[in-house]
C-alpha positions as CSV (number, residue, x, y, z in Angstrom):
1,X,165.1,171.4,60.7
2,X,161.3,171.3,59.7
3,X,159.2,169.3,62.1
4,X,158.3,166.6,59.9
5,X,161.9,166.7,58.6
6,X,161.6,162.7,58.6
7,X,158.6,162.5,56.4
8,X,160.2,164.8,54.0
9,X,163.6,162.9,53.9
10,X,161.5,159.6,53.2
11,X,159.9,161.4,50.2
12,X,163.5,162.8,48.9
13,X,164.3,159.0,49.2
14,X,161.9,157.7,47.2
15,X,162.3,160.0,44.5
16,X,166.1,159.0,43.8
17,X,166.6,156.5,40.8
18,X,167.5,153.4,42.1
19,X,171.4,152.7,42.3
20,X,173.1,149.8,40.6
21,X,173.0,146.3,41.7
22,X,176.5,146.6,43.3
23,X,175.4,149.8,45.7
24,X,172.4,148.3,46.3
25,X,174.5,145.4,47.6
26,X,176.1,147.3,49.5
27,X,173.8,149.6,51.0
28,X,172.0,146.2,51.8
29,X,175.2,145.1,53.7
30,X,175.3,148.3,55.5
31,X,172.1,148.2,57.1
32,X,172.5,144.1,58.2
33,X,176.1,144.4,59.8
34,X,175.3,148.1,60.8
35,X,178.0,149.9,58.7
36,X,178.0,153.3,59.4
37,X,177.7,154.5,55.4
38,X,176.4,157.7,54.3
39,X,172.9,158.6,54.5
40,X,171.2,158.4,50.8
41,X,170.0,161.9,50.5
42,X,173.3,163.2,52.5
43,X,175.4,161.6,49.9
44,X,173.1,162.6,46.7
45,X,173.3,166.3,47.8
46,X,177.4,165.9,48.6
47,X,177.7,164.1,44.6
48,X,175.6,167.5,43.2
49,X,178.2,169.6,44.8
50,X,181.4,167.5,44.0
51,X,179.6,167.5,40.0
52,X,179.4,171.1,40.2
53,X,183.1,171.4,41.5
54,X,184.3,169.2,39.2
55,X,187.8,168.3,41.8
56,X,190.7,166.0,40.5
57,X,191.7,164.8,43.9
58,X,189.7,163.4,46.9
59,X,190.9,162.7,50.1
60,X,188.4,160.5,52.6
61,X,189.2,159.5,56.2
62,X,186.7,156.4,57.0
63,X,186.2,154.3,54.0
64,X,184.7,151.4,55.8
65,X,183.5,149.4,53.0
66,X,184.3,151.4,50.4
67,X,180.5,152.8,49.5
68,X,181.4,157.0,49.4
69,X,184.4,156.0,48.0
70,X,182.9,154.3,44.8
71,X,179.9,156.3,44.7
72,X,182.4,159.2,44.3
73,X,184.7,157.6,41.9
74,X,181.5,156.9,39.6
75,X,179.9,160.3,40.0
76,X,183.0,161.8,38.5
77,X,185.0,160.1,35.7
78,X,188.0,162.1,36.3
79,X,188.8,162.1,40.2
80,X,191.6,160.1,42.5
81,X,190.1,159.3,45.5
82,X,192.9,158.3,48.5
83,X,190.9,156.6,51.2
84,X,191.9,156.0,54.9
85,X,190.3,152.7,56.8
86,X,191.4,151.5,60.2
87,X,189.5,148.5,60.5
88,X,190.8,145.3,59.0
89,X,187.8,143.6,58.0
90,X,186.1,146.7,56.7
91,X,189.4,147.8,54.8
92,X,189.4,144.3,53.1
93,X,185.6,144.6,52.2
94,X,186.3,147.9,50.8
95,X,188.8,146.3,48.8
96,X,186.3,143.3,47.2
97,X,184.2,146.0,46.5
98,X,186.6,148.4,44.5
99,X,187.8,145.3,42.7
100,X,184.1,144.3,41.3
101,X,183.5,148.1,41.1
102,X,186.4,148.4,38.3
103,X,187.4,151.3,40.7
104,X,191.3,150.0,41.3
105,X,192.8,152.7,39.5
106,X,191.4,155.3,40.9
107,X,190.5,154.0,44.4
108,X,193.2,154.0,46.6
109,X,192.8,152.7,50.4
110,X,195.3,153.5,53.0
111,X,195.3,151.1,55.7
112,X,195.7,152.6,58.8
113,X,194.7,155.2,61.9
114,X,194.0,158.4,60.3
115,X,195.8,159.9,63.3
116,X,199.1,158.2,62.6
117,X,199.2,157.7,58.7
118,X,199.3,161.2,57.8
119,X,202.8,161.5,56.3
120,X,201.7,158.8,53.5
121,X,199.5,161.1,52.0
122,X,202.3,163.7,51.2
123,X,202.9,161.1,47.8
124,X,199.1,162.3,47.0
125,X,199.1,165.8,48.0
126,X,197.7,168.2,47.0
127,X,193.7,167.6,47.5
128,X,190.6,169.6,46.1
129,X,188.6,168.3,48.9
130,X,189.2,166.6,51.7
131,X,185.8,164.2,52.9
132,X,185.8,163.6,56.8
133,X,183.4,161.0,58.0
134,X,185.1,159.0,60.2
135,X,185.4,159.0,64.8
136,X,183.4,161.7,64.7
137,X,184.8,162.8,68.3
138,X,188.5,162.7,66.1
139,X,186.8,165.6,63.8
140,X,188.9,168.5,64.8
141,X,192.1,165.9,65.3
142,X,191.8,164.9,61.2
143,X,191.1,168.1,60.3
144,X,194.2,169.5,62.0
145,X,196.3,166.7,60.8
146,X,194.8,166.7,56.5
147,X,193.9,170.6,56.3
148,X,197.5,171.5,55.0
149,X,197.2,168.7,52.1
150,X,193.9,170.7,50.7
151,X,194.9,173.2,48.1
152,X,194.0,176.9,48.6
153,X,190.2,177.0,47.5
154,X,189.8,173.5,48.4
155,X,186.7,172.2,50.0
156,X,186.5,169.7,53.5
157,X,183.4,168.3,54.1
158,X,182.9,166.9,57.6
159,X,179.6,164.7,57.6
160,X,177.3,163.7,60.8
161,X,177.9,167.2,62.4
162,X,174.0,167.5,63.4
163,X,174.5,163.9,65.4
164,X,170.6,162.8,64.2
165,X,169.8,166.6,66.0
166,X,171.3,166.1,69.3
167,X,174.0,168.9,69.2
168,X,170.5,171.1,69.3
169,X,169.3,169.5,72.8
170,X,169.7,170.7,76.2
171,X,169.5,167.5,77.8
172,X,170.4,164.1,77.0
173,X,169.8,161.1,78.8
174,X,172.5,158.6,77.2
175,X,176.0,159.6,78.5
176,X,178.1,158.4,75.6
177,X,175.2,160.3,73.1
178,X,175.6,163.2,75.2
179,X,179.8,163.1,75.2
180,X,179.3,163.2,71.7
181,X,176.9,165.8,71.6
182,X,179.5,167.9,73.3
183,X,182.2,167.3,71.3
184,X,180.3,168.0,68.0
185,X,179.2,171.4,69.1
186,X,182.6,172.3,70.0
187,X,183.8,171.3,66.7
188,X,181.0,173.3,64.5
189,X,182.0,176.2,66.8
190,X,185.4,176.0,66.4
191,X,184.9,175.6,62.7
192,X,182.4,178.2,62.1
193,X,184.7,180.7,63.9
194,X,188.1,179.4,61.9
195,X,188.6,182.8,60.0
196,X,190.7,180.5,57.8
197,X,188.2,179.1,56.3
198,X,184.7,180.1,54.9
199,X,181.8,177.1,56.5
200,X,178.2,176.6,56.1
201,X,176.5,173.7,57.7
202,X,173.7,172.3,56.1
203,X,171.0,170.2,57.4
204,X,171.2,167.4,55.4
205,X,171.0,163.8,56.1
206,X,172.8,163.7,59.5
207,X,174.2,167.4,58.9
208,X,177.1,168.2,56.7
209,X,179.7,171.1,57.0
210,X,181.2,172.6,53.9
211,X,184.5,174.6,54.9
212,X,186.2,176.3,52.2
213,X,189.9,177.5,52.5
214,X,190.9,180.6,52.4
């Protein structure tokens, strides 16, 4: 991470083309009710990558209100995205959203805990990529669970690894930020060390791990 690593993702930011009036919406929404949504240049850089790959099949655990979803279904014409929400009120947002999106048909949101809903997604299986931005001490837990349903060569992408840089210090003052912390570094090691999978972590937006199966 450069020093003035801010600064430069503030430039990135203001570089990309302004999104429609419904994301902007959204995005808008986000940041007044604190939805945790993807950061802009995390998710332009994750788009690229799914354009390049071209999959057919997306699975997401954490929808919350349906933003990475959409943005996904839109960046690629062809994909099925399955979606997993746990809260209530976000799942139903999520839903309003896909609806004025014209993303029903290839939207679908599961509602439920991604630790307990796993043998609906058998119907859907098998994945290109699995997208895994949701209790980010769960990471290992979901992968675990969702890994078999990704097709040899498939990608997961596990967002937030980085934790806004705090799996890099020493100390840290906030418990719960340091709990985190801990958990976070345990999963990057135990997923750069999975010799069933290929991973890179990139320092993008809030950190992002691209795992490909073996």
């Amino acid at each position: 991470m450069l020093p003035n690593d801010h600064k430069i993702n503030t430039y990135i930011e203001s570089l990309i083309p302004n999104r429609n009036d419904l994301l902007t919406e959204m995005e808008q929404l986000a940041r007044d009710q604190q939805v945790p949504i993807m950061e802009l240049v995390g998710i332009e850089a994750m788009l690229q990558l799914l354009r390049m790959n071209q999959p057919h099949s997306i699975l997401e655990i954490g929808t919350a209100i349906g933003y990475s979803a959409i943005r996904m279904a839109q960046a690629l014409e062809n994909v099925k995205v399955v979606t997993i929400e746990r809260d209530e009120h976000r799942y139903s947002q999520a839903l309003h959203y896909i609806e004025r999106a014209n993303l029903g048909n290839r939207i679908d949101v599961i509602f439920g805990d991604a630790l307990q809903v796993g043998e609906q997604l058998e119907f859907y299986a098998p994945f290109d990529v699995l997208f895994i931005d949701a209790a980010k001490g769960q990471y290992e837990n979901f992968f675990h669970i969702y890994e078999p349903f990704v097709r040899s060569g498939g990608l997961i992408i596990s967002d937030n690894i980085l934790f806004r840089g705090l799996v890099a210090e020493e100390s840290i003052e906030n418990k719960n930020h340091a709990g985190m912390a801990r958990k976070l570094r345990r999963y990057n090691e135990w997923l750069m060390k999975n010799e069933q999978f290929t991973t890179t972590i990139l320092p993008i937006g809030d950190g992002i791990a691209l795992s490909i199966k073996k």
